[in-house]
C-alpha positions in Angstrom: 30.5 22.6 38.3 29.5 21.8 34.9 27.6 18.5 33.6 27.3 18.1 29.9 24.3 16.0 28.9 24.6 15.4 25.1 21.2 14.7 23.0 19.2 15.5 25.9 15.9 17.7 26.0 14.8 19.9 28.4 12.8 17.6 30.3 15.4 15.5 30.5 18.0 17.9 31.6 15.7 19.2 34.8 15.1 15.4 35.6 18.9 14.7 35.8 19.6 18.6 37.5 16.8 17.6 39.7 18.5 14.4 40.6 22.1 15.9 41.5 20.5 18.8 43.3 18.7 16.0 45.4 21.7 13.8 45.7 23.4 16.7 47.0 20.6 18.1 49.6 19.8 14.7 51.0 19.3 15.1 54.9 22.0 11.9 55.8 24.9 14.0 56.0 26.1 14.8 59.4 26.5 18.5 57.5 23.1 20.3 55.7 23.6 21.2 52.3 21.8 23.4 49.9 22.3 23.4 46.5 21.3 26.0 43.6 21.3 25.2 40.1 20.4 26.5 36.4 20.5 24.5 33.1 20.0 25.5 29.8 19.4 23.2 26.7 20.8 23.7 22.9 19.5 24.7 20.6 16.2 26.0 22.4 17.9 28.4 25.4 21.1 29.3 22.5 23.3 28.2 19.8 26.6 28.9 20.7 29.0 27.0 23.7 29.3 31.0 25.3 25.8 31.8 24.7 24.8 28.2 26.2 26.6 28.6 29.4 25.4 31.8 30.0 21.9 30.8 30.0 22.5 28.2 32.3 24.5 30.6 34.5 21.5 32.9 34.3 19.2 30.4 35.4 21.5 29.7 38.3 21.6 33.5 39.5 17.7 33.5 39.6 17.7 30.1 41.5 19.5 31.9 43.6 17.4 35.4 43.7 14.3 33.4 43.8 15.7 31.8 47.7 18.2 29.4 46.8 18.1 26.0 47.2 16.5 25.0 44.4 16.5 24.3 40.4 15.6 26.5 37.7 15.7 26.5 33.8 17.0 29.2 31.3 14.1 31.5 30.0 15.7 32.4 27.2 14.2 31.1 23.8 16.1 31.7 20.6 13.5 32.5 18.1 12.4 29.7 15.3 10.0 29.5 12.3 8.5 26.3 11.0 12.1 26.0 9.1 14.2 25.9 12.5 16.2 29.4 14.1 15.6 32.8 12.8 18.5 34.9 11.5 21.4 32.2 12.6 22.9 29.5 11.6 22.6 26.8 13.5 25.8 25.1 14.7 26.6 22.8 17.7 27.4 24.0 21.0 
């Protein structure tokens, strides 16, 4: 699934990931759950709806690489100058 945090920064975004990933792990169900899970914030990991989600999904595949259970972040930057993003134009996701 999908959550959409609007005007949220990355350290807000892994809080609230970190939060559903714990909701979701918590040891008082009768069944164990593990949950994997990859976010990606605009305009830092990319600029575009596409290009967003596909940071986060590539964040998710390396949660999952790295053992699974856990929460990881896109490590894709788009480059910036003092002026804001290099070579695009920035538009909302």
């Amino acid at each position: 699934f999908t959550v959409i945090l609007p005007n949220c920064g990355a350290d807000e975004v892994a809080a609230s990931a970190t939060r559903v990933w714990a909701g979701i792990c918590d040891n008082s169900h009768d069944v164990s759950l593990t949950a994997s899970a990859g976010y990606a914030t605009y305009p830092d990991n990319a600029t575009t709806r596409r290009g967003l989600i596909g940071a986060a999904d590539e964040a998710l595949y390396r949660a999952k690489s790295a053992g699974r259970n856990q929460v990881m972040g896109s490590t894709h930057l788009q480059p910036r100058t003092a002026l804001g993003l290099v070579g695009q134009q920035a538009t909302q996701p």
